[in-house]
Structures are given as structure tokens and as C-alpha cells.
C-alpha positions as CSV (number, residue, x, y, z in Angstrom):
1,X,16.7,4.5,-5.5
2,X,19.6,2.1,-6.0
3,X,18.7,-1.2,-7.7
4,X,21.6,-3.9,-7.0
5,X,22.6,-7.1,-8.3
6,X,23.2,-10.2,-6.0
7,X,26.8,-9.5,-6.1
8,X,26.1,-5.8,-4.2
9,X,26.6,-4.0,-7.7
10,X,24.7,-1.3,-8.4
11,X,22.7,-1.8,-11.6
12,X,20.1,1.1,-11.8
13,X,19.4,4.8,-10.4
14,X,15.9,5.9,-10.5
15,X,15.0,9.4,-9.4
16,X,11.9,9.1,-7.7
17,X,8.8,11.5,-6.5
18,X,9.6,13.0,-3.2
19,X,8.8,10.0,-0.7
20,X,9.6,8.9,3.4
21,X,8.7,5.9,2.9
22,X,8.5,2.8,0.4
23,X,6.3,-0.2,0.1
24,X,6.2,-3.2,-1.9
25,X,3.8,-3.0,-5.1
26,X,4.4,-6.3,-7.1
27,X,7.2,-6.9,-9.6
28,X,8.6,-3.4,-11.2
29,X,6.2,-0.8,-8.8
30,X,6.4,0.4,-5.5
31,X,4.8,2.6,-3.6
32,X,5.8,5.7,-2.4
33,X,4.2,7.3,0.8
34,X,4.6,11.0,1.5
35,X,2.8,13.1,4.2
36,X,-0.6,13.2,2.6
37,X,-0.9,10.5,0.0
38,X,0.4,6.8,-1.6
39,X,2.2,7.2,-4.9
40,X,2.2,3.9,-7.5
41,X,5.8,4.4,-9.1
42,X,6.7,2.0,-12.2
43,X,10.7,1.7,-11.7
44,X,11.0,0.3,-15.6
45,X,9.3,3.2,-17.1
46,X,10.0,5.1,-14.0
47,X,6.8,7.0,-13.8
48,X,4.0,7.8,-11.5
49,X,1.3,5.6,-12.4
50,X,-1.3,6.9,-9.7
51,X,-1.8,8.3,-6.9
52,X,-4.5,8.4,-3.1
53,X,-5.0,10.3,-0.8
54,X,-4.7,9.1,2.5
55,X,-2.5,10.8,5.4
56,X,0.5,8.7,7.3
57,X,-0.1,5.1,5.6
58,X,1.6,2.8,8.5
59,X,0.9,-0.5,6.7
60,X,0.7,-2.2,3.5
61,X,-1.5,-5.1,3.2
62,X,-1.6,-7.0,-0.4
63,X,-4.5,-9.9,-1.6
64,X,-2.8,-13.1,-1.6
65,X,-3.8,-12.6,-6.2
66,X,-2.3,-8.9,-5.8
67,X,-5.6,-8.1,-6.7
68,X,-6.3,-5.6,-3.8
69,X,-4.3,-3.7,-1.3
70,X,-5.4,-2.0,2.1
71,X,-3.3,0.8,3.4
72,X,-3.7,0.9,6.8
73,X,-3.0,4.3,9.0
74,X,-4.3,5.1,12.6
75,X,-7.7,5.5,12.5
76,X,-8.2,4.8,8.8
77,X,-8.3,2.0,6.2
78,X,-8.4,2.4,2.8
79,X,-9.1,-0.7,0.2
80,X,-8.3,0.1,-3.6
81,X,-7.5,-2.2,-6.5
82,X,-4.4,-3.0,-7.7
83,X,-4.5,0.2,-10.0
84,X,-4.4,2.2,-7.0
85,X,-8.3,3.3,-7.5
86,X,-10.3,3.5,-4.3
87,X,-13.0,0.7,-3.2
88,X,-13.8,1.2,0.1
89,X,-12.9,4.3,2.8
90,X,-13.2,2.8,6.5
91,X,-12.9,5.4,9.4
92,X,-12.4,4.2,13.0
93,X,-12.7,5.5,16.2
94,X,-10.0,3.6,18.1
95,X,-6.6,2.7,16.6
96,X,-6.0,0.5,13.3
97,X,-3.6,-2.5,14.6
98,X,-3.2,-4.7,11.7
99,X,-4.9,-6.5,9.3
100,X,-4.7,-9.8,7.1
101,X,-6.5,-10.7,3.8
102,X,-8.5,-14.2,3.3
103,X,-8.4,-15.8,0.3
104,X,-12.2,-15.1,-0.3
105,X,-11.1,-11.9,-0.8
106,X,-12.6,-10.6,3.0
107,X,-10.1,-8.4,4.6
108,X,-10.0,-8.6,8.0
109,X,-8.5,-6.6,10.4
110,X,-8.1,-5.6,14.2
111,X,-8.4,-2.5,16.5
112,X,-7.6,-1.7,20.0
113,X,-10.4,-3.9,21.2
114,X,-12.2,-5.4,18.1
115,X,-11.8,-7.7,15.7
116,X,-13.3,-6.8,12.3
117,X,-14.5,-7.6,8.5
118,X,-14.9,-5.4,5.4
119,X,-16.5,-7.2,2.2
120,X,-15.0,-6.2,-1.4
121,X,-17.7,-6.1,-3.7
């Protein structure tokens, strides 16, 4: 990864775990999806900080606090806390479409033909 200034200059490499694809994760983390799981990667100490397992993670949904994040993939949600550890497993039938968080902390989220609720406790 190639961290850049606002002039286009290049002001820090970071070798990073093997990854397709990267998601936001608050200031100095991101989060690195391979084929079978969601990585937290710190870029300052540039580390793995943990790590899920959940298959082909199509979407990234953060608490308007950063206090939770869903991670969304075709039939599956997932709900952990901001350290990455699991809350809540949802399995669907039909397709995952997308998903929003309310500020009460409900995440709610749509399939094919559904709109639904899960509750962090």
C-alpha cells in the first residue's frame, strides 16, 4: 500500500497481509478481505491486529460512533465490535442487499424481498 500526500507524493510503503480487497476501518486501520476472512491491519504499527472468519465480505457497514461494524456477504451478516470480535452471526436464505445503521445502535438491513432488524445487545 502507497500512502500519498495531497500533492500526489508518496509518503509511506506498507507491506501488507495478502488481501483482494480493502475497506475503511477508522483513522490508521483498514481492513483487509481475502477469500475466507476480514483482516484489521494497523498501517502505523503495521500489524495485524485481528482477524474473522467470514467468506466473500461484499460490504462494509460502520456505527455512526465506530463502535460496530457489519460485514455484509451474500447470504450472511456478521456484526462484531470495533475490535473485530464477533457479536452476532445472521444466516439468510435469500440474498443480503444492503444495510444501514441507526443511531440507537439497530442495524437494519434489506434482502431480496424483506426488510429487516438485528438488535446489538
Amino acid at each position: 500500500i502507497l500512502i500519498k500526500n495531497l500533492k500526489n507524493e508518496i509518503t509511506k510503503k506498507v507491506q501488507v497481509p495478502n488481501c483482494d480487497e480493502i475497506f475503511y476501518a477508522g483513522t490508521g486501520n483498514l481492513l483487509l478481505r481475502d477469500p475466507d476472512a476480514i483482516t484489521l491491519f494497523d498501517v502505523q504499527q503495521k500489524r495485524s491486529l485481528s482477524s474473522v472468519k467470514i467468506s466473500k465480505v461484499k460490504y462494509v457497514v460502520w456505527s455512526g460512533d465506530m463502535a460496530h461494524v457489519a460485514l455484509l456477504s451474500k447470504h450472511a451478516i456478521l456484526i462484531c465490535n470495533r475490535k473485530l470480535e464477533s457479536l452476532c452471526s445472521i444466516h439468510e436464505n435469500i440474498r443480503v442487499k444492503s444495510g444501514a445503521w441507526e443511531e440507537s445502535g439497530v442495524f437494519i438491513y434489506t434482502t431480496s424481498n424483506h426488510i429487516k432488524y438485528a438488535l446489538v445487545s
